[in-house]
C-alpha positions as CSV (number, residue, x, y, z in Angstrom):
1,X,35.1,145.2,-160.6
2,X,36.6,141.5,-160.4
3,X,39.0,141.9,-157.1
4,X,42.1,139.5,-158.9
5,X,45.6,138.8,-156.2
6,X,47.7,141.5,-157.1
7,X,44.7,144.2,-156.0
8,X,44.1,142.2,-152.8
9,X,47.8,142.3,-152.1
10,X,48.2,145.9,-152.7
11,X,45.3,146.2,-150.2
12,X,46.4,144.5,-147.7
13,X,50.0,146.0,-147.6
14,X,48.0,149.4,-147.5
15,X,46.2,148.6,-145.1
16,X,49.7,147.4,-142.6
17,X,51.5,150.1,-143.9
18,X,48.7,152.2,-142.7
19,X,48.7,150.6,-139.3
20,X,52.6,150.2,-138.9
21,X,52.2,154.4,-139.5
22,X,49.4,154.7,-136.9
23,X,51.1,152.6,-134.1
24,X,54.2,154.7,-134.4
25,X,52.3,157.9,-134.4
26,X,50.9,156.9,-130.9
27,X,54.3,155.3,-129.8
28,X,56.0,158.7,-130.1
29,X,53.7,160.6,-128.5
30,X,53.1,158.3,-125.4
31,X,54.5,160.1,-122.1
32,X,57.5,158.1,-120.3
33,X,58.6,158.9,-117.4
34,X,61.6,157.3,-115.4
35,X,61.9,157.4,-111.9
36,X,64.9,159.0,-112.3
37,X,66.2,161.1,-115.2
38,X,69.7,160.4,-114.2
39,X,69.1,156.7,-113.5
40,X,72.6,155.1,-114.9
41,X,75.2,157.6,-112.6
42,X,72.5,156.8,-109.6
43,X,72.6,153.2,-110.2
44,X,76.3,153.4,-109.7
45,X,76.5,155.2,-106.3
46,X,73.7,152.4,-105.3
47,X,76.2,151.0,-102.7
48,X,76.6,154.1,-101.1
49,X,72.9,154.5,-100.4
50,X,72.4,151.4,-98.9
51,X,75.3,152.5,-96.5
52,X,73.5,155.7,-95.7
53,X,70.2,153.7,-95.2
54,X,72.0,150.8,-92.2
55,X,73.3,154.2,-90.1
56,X,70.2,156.0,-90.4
57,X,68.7,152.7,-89.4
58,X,70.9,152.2,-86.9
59,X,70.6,155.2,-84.9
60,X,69.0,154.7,-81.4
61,X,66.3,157.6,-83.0
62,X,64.5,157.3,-86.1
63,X,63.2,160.1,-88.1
64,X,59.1,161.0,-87.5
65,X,56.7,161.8,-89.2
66,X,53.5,163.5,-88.5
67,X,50.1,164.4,-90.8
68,X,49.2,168.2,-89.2
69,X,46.6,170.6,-91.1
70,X,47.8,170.1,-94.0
71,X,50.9,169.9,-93.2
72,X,53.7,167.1,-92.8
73,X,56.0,167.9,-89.7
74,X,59.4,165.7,-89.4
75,X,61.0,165.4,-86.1
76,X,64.5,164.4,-86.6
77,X,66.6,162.4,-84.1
78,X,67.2,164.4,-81.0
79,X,70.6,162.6,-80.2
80,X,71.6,163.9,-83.5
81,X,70.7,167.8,-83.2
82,X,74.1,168.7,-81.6
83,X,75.6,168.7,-84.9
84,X,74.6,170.8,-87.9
85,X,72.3,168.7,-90.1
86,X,72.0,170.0,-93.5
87,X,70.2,167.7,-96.6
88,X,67.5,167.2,-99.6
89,X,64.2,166.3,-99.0
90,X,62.2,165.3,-101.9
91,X,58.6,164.8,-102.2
92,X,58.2,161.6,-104.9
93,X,55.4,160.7,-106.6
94,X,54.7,157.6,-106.9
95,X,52.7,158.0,-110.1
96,X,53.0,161.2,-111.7
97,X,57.2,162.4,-111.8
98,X,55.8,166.0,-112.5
99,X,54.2,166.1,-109.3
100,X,57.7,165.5,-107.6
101,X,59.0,168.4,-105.2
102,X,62.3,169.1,-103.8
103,X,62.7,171.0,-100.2
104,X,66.4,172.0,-98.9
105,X,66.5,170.0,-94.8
106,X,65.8,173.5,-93.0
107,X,65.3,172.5,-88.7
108,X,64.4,174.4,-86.3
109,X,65.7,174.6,-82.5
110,X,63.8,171.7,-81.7
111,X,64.7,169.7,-84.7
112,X,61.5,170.1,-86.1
113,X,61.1,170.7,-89.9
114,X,57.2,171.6,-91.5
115,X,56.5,171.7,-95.1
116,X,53.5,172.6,-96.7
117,X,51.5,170.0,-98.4
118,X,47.7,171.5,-99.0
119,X,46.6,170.7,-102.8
120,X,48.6,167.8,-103.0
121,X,47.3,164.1,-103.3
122,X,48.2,160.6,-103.8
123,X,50.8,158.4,-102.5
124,X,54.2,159.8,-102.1
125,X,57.5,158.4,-100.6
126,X,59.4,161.3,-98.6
127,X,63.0,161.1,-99.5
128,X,65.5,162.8,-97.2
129,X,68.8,162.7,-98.3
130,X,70.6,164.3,-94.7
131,X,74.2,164.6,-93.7
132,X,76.0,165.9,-89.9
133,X,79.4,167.0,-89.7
134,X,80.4,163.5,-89.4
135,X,78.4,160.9,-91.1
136,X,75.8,160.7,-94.2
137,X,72.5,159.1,-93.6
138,X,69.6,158.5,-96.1
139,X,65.5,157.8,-95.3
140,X,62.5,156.6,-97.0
141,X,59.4,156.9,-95.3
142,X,56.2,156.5,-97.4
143,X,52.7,157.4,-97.2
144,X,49.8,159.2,-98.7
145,X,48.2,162.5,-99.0
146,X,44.6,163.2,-99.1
């Protein structure tokens, strides 16, 4: 069979049409995750983040953190523990979104809160997200989990 243009053409646009088909296939099925799922209405409070981050830096105590048996153990600032301190924690994985997990800011007398970490692993940045009575504060402290 003599191969003239017009069959090499039609071959040819078979052959990207198939490809175009196959790339698309994969595209849709490819897993992206955000760092956020509510990004834009986060991107707008950004300002008052950064003005929860300068008092929480600013305090004479930081927050700290402590690897335990499996356990992570924050001390919160002692200075502060007069008040009621209420909050979000949030456990964020830096690679895997799914692996993220939330924990309500629960201290006890000491101003001591524990959470449970066996069976997780990889690099995580704690997010804690605390307020008093009279001001809003907001840390990042990052590390890794073996």
């Amino acid at each position: 069979m003599k191969w003239n243009w017009g069959t090499k053409l039609v071959l040819w646009m078979g052959a990207f049409m198939t490809l175009i088909i196959v790339f698309t296939a994969l595209m849709m099925n490819e897993d992206i995750s955000l760092v956020e799922k509510d990004y834009y209405p986060k991107g707008q409070a950004h300002q008052e983040l950064i003005d929860k981050k300068h008092k929480a830096e600013n305090l004479a105590d930081q927050i700290r953190l402590r690897k335990n048996n499996g356990r992570i153990e924050l001390q919160f600032p002692v200075d502060i523990l007069k008040e009621a301190i209420s909050g979000e924690l949030q456990l964020y994985h830096v690679e895997d979104d799914k692996q993220d997990q939330y924990f309500a800011v629960d201290l006890d007398d000491s101003g001591m809160m524990a959470i449970d970490v066996l069976g997780l692993s990889g690099r995580y940045t704690l997010k804690i997200d605390w307020e008093t009575a009279s001001d809003k504060y907001y840390t990042e402290l990052k590390g890794s989990l073996p």
